[in-house]
C-alpha positions as CSV (number, residue, x, y, z in Angstrom):
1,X,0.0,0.0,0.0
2,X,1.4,3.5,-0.9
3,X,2.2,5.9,1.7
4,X,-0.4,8.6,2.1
5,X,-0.7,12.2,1.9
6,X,0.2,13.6,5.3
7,X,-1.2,16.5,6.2
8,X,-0.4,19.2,9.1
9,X,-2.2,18.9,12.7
10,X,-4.7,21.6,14.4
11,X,-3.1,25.3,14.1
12,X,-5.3,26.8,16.3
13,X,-5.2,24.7,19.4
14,X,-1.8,24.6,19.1
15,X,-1.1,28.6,18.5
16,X,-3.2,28.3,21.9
17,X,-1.1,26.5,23.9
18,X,2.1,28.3,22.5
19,X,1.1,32.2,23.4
20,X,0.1,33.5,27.3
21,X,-3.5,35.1,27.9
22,X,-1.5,38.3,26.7
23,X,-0.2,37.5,24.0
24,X,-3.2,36.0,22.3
25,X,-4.5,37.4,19.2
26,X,-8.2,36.1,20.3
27,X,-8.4,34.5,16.6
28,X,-5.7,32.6,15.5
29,X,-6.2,33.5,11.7
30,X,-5.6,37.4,13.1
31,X,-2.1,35.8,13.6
32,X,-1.5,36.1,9.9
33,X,-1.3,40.1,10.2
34,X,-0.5,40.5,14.3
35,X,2.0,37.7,14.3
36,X,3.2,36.4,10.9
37,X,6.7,34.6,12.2
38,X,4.6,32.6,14.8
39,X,2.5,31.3,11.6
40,X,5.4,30.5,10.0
41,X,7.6,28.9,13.1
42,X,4.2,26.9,13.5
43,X,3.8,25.8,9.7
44,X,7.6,25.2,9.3
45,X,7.3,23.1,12.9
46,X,4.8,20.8,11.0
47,X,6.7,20.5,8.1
48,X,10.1,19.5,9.9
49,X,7.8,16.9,11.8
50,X,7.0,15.2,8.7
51,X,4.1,16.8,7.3
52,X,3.9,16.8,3.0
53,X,1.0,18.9,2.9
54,X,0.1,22.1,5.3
55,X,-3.4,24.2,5.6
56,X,-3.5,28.2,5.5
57,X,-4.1,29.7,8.6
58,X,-7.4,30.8,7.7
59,X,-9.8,27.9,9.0
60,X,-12.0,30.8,10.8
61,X,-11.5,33.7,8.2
62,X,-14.7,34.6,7.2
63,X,-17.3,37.1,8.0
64,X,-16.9,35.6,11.8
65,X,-14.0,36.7,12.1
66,X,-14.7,40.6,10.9
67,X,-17.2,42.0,9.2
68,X,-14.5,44.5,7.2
69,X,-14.6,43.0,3.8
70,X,-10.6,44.3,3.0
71,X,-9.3,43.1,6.7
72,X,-10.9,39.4,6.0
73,X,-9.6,39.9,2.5
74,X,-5.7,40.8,3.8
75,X,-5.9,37.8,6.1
76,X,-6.9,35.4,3.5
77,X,-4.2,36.4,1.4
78,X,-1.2,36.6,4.2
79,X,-2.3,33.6,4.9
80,X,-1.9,32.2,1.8
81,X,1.8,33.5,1.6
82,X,2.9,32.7,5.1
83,X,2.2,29.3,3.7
84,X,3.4,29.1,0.3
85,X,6.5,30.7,2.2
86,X,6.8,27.9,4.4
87,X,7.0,25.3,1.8
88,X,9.1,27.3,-0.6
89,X,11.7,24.5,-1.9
90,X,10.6,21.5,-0.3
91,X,8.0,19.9,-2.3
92,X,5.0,20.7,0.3
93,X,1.6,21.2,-1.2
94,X,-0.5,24.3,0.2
95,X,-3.9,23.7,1.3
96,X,-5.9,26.7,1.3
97,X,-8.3,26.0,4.1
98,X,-11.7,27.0,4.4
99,X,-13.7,26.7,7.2
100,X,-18.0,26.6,8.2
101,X,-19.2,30.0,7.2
102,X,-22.8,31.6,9.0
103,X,-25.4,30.1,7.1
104,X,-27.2,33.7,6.1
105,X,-25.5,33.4,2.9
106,X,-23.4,30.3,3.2
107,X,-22.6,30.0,-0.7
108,X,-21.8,33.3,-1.8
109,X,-19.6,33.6,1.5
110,X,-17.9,30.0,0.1
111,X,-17.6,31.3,-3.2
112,X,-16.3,34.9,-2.3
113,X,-13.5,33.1,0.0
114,X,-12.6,30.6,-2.6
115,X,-12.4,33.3,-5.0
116,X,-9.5,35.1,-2.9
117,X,-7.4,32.2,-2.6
118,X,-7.7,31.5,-6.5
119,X,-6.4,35.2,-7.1
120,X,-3.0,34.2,-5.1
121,X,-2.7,30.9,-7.4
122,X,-4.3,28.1,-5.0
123,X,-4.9,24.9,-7.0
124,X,-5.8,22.8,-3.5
125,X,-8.7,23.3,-1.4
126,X,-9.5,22.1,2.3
127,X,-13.5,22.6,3.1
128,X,-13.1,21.5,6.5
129,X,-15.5,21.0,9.5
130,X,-18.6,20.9,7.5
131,X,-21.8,20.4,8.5
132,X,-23.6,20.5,5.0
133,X,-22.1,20.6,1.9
134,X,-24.6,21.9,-0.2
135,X,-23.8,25.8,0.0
136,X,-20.2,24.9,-1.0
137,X,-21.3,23.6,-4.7
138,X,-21.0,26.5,-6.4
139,X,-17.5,27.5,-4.8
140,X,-16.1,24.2,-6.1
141,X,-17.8,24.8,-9.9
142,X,-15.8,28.0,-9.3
143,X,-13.0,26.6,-8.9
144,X,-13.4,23.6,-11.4
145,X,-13.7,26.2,-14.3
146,X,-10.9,28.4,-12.8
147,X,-9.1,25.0,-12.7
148,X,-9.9,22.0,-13.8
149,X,-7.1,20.3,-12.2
150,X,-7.6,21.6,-8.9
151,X,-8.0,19.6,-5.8
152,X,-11.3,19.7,-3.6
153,X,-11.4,17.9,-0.3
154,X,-14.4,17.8,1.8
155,X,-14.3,16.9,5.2
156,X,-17.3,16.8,7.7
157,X,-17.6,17.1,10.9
158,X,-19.4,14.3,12.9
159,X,-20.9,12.6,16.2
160,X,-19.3,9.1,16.9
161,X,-22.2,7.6,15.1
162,X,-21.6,9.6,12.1
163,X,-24.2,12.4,12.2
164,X,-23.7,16.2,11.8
165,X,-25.3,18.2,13.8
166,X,-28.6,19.4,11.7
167,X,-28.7,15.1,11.7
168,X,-26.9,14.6,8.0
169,X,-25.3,11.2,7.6
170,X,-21.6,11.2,6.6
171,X,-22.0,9.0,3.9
172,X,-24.8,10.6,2.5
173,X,-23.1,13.7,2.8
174,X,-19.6,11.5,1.1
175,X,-22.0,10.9,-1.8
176,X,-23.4,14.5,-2.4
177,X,-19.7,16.2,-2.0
178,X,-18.7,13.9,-4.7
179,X,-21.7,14.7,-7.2
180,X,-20.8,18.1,-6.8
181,X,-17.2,18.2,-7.5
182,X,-15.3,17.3,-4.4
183,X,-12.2,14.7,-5.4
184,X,-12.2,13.9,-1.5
185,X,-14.3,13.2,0.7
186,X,-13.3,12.3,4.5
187,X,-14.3,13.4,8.9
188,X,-12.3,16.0,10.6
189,X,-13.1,17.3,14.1
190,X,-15.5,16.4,17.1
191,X,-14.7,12.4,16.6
192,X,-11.5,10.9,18.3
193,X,-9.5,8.7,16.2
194,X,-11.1,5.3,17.1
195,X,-14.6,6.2,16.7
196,X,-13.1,7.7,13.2
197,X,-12.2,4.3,12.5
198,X,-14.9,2.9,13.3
199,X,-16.9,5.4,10.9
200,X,-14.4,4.8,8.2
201,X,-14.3,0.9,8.1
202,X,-18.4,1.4,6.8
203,X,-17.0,3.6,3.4
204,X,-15.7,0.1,1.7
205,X,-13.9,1.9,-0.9
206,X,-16.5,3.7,-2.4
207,X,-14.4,7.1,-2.4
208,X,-10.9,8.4,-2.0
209,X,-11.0,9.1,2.2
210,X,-9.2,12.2,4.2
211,X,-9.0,11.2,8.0
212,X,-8.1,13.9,10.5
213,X,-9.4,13.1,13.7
214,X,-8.9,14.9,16.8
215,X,-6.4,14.2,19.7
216,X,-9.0,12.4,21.3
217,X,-11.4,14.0,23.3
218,X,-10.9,17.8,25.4
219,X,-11.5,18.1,29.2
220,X,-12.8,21.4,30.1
221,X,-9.9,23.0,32.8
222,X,-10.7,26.5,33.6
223,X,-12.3,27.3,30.9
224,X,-9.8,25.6,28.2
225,X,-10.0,22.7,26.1
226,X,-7.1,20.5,27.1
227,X,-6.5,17.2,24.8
228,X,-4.7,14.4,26.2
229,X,-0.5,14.3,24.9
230,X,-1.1,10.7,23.4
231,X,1.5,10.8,19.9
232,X,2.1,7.2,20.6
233,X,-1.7,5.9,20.6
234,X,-2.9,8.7,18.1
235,X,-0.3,7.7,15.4
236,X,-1.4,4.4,16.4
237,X,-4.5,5.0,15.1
238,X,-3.9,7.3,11.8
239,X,-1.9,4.0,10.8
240,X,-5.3,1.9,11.4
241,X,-6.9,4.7,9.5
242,X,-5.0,4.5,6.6
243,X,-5.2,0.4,6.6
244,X,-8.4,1.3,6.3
245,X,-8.7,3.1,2.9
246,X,-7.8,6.9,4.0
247,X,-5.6,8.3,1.1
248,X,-4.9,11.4,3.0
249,X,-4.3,11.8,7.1
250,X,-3.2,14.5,9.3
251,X,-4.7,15.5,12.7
252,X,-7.1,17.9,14.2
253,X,-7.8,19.7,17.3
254,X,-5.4,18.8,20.1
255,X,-2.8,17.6,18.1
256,X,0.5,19.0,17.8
257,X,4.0,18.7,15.6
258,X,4.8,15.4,17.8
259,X,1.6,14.1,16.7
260,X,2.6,14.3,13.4
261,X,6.3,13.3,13.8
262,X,5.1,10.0,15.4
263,X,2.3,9.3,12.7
264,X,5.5,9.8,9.8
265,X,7.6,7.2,11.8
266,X,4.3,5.1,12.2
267,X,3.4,4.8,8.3
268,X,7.4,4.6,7.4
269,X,7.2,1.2,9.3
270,X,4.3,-0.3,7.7
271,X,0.5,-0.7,7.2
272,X,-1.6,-3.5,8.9
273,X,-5.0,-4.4,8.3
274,X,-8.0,-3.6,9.2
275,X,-11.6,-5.6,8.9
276,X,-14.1,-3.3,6.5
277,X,-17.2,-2.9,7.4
278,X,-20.1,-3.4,4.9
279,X,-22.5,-1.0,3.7
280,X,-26.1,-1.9,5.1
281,X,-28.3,-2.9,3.2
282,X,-31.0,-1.2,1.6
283,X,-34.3,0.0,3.3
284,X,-36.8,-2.2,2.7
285,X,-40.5,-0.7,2.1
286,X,-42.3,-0.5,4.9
287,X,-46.0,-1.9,5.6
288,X,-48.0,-0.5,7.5
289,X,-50.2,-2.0,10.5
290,X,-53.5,-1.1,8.5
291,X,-53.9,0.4,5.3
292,X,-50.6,1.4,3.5
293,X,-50.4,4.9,2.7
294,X,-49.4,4.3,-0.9
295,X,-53.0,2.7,-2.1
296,X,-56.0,4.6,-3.0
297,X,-57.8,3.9,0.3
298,X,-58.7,7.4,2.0
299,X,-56.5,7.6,5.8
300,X,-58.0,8.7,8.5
301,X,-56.2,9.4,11.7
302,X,-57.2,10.9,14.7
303,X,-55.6,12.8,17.3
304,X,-56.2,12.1,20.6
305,X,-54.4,14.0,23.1
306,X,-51.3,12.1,25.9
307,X,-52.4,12.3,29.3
308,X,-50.6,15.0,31.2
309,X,-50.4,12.7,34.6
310,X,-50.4,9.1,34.7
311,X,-54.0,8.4,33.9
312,X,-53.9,6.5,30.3
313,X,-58.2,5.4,30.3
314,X,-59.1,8.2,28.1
315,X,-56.3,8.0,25.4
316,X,-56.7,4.4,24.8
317,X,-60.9,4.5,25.4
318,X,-60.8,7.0,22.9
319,X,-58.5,5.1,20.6
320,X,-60.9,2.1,20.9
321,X,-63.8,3.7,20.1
322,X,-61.9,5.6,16.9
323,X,-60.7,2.0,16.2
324,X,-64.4,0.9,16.1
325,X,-65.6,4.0,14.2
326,X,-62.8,3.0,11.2
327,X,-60.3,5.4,11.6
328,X,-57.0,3.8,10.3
329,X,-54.5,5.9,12.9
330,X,-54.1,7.4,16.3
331,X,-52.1,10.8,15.8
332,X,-50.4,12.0,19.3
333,X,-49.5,15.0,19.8
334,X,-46.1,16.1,21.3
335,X,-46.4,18.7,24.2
336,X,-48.5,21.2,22.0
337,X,-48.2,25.2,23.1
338,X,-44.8,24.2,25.0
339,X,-47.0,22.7,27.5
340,X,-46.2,19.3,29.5
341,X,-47.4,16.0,27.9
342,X,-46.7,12.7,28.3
343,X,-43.6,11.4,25.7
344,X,-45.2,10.6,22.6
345,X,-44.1,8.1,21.2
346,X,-43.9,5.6,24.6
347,X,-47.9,6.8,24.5
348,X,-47.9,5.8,21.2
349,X,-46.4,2.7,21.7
350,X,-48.8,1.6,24.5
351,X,-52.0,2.1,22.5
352,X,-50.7,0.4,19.4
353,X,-50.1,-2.1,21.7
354,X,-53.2,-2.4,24.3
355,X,-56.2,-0.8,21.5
356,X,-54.7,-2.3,18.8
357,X,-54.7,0.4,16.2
358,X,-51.6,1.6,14.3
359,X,-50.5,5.1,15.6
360,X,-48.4,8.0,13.8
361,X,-46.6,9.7,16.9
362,X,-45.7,13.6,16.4
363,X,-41.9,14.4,17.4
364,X,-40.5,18.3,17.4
365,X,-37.5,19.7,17.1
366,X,-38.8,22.5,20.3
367,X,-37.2,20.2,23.2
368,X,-35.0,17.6,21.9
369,X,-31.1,17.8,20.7
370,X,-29.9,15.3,18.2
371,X,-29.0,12.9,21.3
372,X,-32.3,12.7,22.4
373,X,-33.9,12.8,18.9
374,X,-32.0,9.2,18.3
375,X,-32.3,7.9,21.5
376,X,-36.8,8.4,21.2
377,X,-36.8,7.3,17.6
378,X,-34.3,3.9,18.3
379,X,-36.8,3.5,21.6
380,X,-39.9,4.2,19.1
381,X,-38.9,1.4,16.8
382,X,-38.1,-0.4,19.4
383,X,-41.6,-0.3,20.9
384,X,-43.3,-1.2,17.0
385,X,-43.9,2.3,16.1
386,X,-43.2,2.6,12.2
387,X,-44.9,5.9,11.6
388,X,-43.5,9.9,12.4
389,X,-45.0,13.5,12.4
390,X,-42.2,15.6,12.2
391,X,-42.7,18.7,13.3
392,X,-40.4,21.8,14.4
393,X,-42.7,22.7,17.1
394,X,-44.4,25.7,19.5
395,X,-41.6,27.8,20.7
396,X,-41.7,28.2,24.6
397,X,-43.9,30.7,25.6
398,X,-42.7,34.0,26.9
399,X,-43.2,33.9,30.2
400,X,-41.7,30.4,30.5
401,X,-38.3,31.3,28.8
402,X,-36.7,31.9,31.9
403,X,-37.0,28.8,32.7
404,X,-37.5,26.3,30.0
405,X,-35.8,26.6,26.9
406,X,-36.3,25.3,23.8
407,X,-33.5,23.7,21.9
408,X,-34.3,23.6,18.3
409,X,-31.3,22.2,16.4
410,X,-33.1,21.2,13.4
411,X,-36.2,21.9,11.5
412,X,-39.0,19.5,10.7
413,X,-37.2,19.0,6.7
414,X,-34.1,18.5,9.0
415,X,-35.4,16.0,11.2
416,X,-37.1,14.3,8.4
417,X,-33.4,13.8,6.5
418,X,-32.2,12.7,10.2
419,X,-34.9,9.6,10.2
420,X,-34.5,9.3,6.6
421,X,-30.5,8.6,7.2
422,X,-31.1,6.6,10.5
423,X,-34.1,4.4,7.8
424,X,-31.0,3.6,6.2
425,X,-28.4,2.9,8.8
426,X,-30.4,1.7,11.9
427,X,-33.8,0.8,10.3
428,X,-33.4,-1.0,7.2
429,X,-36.0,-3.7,8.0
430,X,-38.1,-1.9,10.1
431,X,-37.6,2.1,8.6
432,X,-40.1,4.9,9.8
433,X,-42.8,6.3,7.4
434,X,-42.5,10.2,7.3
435,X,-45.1,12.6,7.4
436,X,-45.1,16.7,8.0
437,X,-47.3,19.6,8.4
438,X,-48.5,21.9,6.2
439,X,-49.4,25.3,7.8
440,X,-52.8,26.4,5.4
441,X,-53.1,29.8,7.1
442,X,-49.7,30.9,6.4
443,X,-49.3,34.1,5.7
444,X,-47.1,33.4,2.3
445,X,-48.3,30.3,1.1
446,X,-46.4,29.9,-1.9
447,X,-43.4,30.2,0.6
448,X,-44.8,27.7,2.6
449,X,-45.5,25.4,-0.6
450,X,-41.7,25.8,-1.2
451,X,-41.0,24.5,2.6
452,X,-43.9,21.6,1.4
453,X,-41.3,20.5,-1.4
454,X,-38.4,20.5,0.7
455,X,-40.1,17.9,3.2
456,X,-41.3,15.9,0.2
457,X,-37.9,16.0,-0.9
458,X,-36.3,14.7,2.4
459,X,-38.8,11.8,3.1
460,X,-42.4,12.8,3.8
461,X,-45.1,10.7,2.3
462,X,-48.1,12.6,3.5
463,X,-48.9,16.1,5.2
464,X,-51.4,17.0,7.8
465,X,-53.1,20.3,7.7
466,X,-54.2,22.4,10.2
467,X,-58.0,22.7,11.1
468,X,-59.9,23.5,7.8
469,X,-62.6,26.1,8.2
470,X,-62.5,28.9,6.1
471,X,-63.2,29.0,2.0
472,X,-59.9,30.4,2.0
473,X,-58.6,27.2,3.5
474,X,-60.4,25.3,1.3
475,X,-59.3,27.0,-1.6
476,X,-55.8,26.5,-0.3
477,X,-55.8,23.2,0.2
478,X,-57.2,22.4,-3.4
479,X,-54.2,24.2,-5.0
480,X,-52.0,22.0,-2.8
481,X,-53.6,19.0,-3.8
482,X,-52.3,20.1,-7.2
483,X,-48.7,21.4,-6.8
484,X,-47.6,18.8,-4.2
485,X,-46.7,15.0,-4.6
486,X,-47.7,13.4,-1.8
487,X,-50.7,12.2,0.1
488,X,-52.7,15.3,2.2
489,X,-54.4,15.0,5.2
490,X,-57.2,17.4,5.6
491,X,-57.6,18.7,8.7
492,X,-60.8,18.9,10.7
493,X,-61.8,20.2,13.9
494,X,-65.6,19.7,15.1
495,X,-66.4,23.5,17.1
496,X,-67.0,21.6,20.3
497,X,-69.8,24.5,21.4
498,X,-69.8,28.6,21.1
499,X,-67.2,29.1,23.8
500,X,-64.8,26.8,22.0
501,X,-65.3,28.7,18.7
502,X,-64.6,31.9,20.2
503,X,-61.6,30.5,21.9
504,X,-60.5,29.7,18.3
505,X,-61.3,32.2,16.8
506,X,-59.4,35.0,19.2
507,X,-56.8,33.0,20.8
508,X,-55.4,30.5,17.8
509,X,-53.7,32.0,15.5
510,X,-54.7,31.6,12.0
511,X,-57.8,29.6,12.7
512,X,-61.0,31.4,11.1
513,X,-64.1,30.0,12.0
514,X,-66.9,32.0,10.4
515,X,-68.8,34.3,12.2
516,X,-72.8,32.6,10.7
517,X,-70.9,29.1,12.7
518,X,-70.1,31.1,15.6
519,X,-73.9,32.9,15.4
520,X,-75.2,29.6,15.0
521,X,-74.1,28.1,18.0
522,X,-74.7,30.8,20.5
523,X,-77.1,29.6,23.1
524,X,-77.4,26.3,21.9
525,X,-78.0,22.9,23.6
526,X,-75.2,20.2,23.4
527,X,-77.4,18.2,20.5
528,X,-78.0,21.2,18.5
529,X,-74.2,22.6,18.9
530,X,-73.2,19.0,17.6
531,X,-75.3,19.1,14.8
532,X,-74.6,22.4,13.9
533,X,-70.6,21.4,14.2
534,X,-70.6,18.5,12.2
535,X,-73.3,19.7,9.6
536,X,-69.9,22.6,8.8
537,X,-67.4,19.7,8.8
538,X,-69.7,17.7,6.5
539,X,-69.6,20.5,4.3
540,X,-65.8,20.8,4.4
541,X,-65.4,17.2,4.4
542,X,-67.5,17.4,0.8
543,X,-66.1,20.4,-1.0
544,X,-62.4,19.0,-0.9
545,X,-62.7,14.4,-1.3
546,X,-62.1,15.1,-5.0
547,X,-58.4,16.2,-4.1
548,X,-57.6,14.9,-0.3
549,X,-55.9,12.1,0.4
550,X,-56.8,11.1,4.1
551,X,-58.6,13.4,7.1
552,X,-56.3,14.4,10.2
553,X,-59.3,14.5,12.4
554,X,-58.7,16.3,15.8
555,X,-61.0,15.3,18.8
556,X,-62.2,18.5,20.6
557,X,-62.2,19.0,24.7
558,X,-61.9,15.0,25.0
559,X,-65.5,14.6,22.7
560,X,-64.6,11.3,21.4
561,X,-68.8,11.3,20.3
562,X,-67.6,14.4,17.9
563,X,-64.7,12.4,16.1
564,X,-66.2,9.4,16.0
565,X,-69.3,11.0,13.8
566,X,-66.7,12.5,11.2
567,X,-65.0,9.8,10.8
568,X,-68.4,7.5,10.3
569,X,-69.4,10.0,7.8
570,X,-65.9,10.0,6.0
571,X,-66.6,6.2,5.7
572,X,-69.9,6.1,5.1
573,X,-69.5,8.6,2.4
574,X,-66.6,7.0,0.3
575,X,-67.7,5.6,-2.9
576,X,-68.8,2.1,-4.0
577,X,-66.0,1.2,-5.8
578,X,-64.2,1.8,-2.3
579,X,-66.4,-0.3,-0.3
580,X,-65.6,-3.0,-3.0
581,X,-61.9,-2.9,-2.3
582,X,-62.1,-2.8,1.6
C-alpha cells in the first residue's frame, strides 16, 4: 500500500497552547497580520515533523472573524503567503483552508472566500469541518472552471455515530460532495481517532477518504479545552486509519508537531489491516399496520391528546372507540403550546399495543437535541412504532423562557433527512414512514408550498393540515392538492360549542371559523351545537374528497362522540368502488 498524503495537525489549538492570555491574538487567523513569524515557526514546525501537505491559517477567516470586507480579505491572502512561504523549496503542497461560514449566505460567502485564494494561485482546497455541503457547490464549480485540475477535499464534521449536527449522515453527505465536484471526501473534528475508525471501516472503498481526527477527546480545565498528549496511541490510530482506505491523514484539534512526527515514523514502518465494514443494506419498504399509505384507500387518523399525569383510560378508550368507528391511525401529539405532555411516542407505543390500532406519533424539534432525537426514535422502533409527524414545534412561551428553553437544532425537513438517514443505517428492515405539516393559514403560502417541497424532498409521504374552516382554506388546500406530490391529510376540527369557537377564533392564530358558525351556536344545547358542528365539517369534508388524500381528524375538549361522527361519515360517504376494495 502507498504511503499517504500527510497532512499538518490543528493550528489553532496549538497557537493556543504556545502564546500567554496576553499574548493572544483572540483569533488565531488574526495571527497572519499580528503575528506572521509565529505562523510560520508553527507551519515550518509541521513540516520538519514530517508533514507533505500544510493548511492556510485561515480555517475561521470569514465574515466571523470581521465584518471589514478588506481586513478578512488581507488575512486570506497573508495567509496564503505565510504558507506558500513555508514550503518554498521543499516539495510541500498548500492547502488553502476554508472553514464553516454563517449560514445567512453560506454560498456566496464559500464562493467569495474561494475566489481570494484563486487570485494568489491556489490549485488545492481544504473545506473542512462541514456540517452541510450543499452551500459549497457553487464554490467548487468555481474553482473547477478556474481549474480543472484543482483539488477539492471535503471533510465533515461528525458525532461518533456519524451524524452532523442538523442530523446529516456522513455517507450521504460522502456521496453529495462527490456529485458536486469534491475529489475527496473524509471526517475532521469532534470524533477521536477510534470512533473515526470505526466510521471509516463502513465507506468500503467507495471514495478516496481524508482522516483527520482529533487528539481524542478535550477536558474542560478553567475554561480551556485540554486534549490528552497521546503521539504514541494517536499515530497508532492514523496507521489503522489508513489500513483502512484513507488516502490522506493528518490530525485535528489537540494535536500537535509530535503528533505528526510519530504518525511519519508510524506509516514509514508499515500498514496493517483492518476488517471493512459493509455497507447496510437497503431500506426495505415499509407496511404499515393497517392500510398502507401508498393505495387509494382514504387515511383517516385521529388525534387524541397524551395524558398530562399518569391516567392512560381516556387516550386508549378513545383510541378504541376511533378503532371501532374506522379510523386507520391514532395521531399523538407532542407537548402542544410548549405545555407538558406525556412522551409521545412511549404513548404511542402503548395504545398500538393495548387498543390495537396503528399510531403515527408527532416528534419536534422544540425540546429535543440530536441525542435525544435518536435515542426516542431507536426506543420508538423499538416499541413497534413505524410511523412519524415531524414537526419543528411551538416555541416556549414567553413567560416560560426563563425557565424552560427550547433547543431547536433542526427543522422539521431536518429532522425528516435525520430519520431518513437513520431508515437507512439503523432501520433498514423496520424504517419509519414520514409525514409533515402543512401550515394552510400561512401568511405566504407559496413560501410555505416551497417548505412543502423540501419535506417531500427529504422523506415525507403525506402532510397533515391544520384545522380546515374557512373558503380560504379550502381554496388552499385544493391548490396544494395540485402542486404537491404526496398524500394530504385534511384537517378537521368539530367546534365543540360557542365558547370553543370563540376561543379559536381570538386566541389560535390563524384559525377562522366563520362568524354565521359562531352565530349559530350561541345559546345552543349540546345536541343542536353538535349538529350544527358536524353539519360545517360535513360540508368541508364534501367540497375537498375530490383532491384529499386522508382526514387528520382532531378530537375536541376530549369529545370522542364528535370524532367518531366524522369519521363515520368519512366512511360512510366514500364511494362504491371503495367499499368493493375494503
Amino acid at each position: 500500500m502507498e504511503q499517504p498524503l500527510l497532512f499538518d495537525g490543528a493550528f489553532g489549538t496549538y497557537y493556543d497552547s504556545m502564546m500567554s492570555a496576553e499574548e493572544k491574538t483572540g483569533y488565531p487567523e488574526l495571527a497572519n497580520l499580528k503575528d506572521p513569524e509565529m505562523v510560520l515557526r508553527i507551519h515550518r514546525e509541521y513540516i520538519e515533523s514530517g508533514a507533505r501537505a500544510i493548511k492556510t491559517n485561515t480555517y475561521g477567516a470569514n465574515s466571523r472573524l470581521t465584518t471589514e470586507p478588506q481586513v478578512l480579505r488581507k488575512v486570506l491572502i497573508n495567509g496564503y503567503t505565510l504558507a506558500t512561504q513555508a514550503a518554498e523549496g521543499k516539495n510541500i503542497q498548500v492547502f488553502a483552508d476554508i472553514g464553516p461560514v454563517p449560514e445567512e449566505r453560506a454560498a456566496e460567502e464559500y464562493s467569495a472566500i474561494a475566489a481570494v485564494f484563486l487570485e494568489m494561485g491556489a490549485s488545492h482546497f481544504l473545506f473542512e469541518t462541514l456540517g452541510d455541503v450543499t452551500p459549497c457547490g457553487e464554490a467548487f464549480q468555481q474553482i473547477k472552471s478556474r481549474n480543472a485540475a484543482a483539488v477539492i477535499i471535503a471533510s465533515f464534521a461528525v458525532t461518533q455515530d456519524g451524524y452532523t449536527r442538523t442530523g446529516r449522515y456522513y455517507l450521504d453527505l460522502f456521496d453529495e460532495a462527490v456529485s458536486l465536484g469534491a475529489d475527496i471526501v473524509g471526517l475532521n473534528c469532534i470524533c477521536g481517532p477510534a470512533h473515526m475508525l470505526d466510521l471509516l471501516k463502513k465507506t468500503d472503498g467507495r471514495y478516496r477518504i481524508s482522516a483527520m481526527p482529533n487528539a481524542g477527546y478535550p477536558a474542560n480545565i478553567n475554561g480551556r479545552c485540554v486534549y490528552v498528549d497521546n503521539p504514541a496511541y494517536f499515530a497508532d490510530k492514523v496507521k489503522q486509519l489508513r489500513a483502512a482506505g484513507a488516502a490522506v491523514v493528518g490530525g485535528c484539534c489537540g494535536t500537535t508537531p509530535a503528533h505528526i512526527a510519530a504518525v511519519a515514523a508510524a506509516l514509514r514502518a508499515g500498514i496493517g489491516r483492518v476488517e471493512m465494514v459493509r455497507p447496510s443494506k437497503p431500506p426495505q419498504k415499509p407496511e404499515s399496520a393497517s392500510h398502507s399509505v401508498d393505495s387509494g384507500h382514504t387515511i383517516v387518523a385521529v388525534e387524541i391528546s397524551p395524558p398530562a399525569d399518569t391516567d392512560m383510560r381516556y387516550a386508549l378508550d378513545a383510541s378504541r372507540q376511533m378503532k371501532e368507528a374506522g379510523a386507520d391511525f391514532i395521531t399523538i401529539p407532542d407537548s402542544p403550546m410548549a405545555k407538558t405532555r406525556s412522551n409521545s411516542l412511549m404513548i404511542a407505543g402503548m395504545i398500538q399495543r393495548e387498543a390495537g390500532i396503528p399510531t403515527i406519533p408527532h416528534l419536534c424539534c422544540r425540546d429535543r437535541n440530536q441525542i435525544a432525537m435518536k435515542g426516542d426514535l431507536v426506543a420508538g422502533n423499538i416499541l413497534g412504532l413505524r410511523h412519524i409527524l415531524a414537526i419543528t414545534g411551538d416555541p416556549v412561551p414567553a413567560e416560560d423562557r426563563s425557565a424552560a428553553k427550547s433547543v431547536f437544532g433542526m427543522n422539521s425537513w431536518q429532522l425528516m433527512r435525520f430519520i431518513s438517514s437513520l431508515n437507512k443505517e439503523i432501520f433498514p428492515d423496520t424504517p419509519y414512514r414520514l409525514y409533515g405539516a402543512l401550515n394552510i393559514n400561512a401568511a405566504n403560502f407559496d413560501a410555505e408550498l416551497k417548505r412543502a417541497e423540501k419535506k417531500i424532498e427529504n422523506g415525507a409521504v403525506g402532510l397533515f393540515t391544520q384545522p380546515l374552516f374557512s373558503q380560504e382554506n379550502i381554496r388552499r388546500f385544493q391548490t396544494a392538492g395540485e402542486k404537491l406530490s404526496c398524500r394530504l391529510m385534511a384537517g378537521i376540527l368539530p367546534v365543540a360549542g360557542y365558547r370553543n369557537a370563540v376561543f379559536l377564533n381570538n386566541e389560535l392564530p390563524g384559525i377562522e371559523i366563520p362568524d354565521e358558525v359562531v352565530t349559530a351556536l350561541r345559546d345552543q344545547g349540546p345536541e343542536k351545537t353538535m349538529e350544527i358542528s358536524l353539519t360545517y365539517c360535513r360540508s368541508i369534508i364534501d367540497a375537498i374528497r375530490s383532491v384529499c388524500g386522508g382526514y387528520y381528524v382532531m378530537t375536541p375538549l376530549k369529545k370522542t362522540a364528535y370524532a367518531r361522527a366524522v369519521v363515520r361519515y368519512i366512511r360512510e360517504s366514500e364511494t362504491s368502488d371503495f367499499r368493493r376494495g375494503e
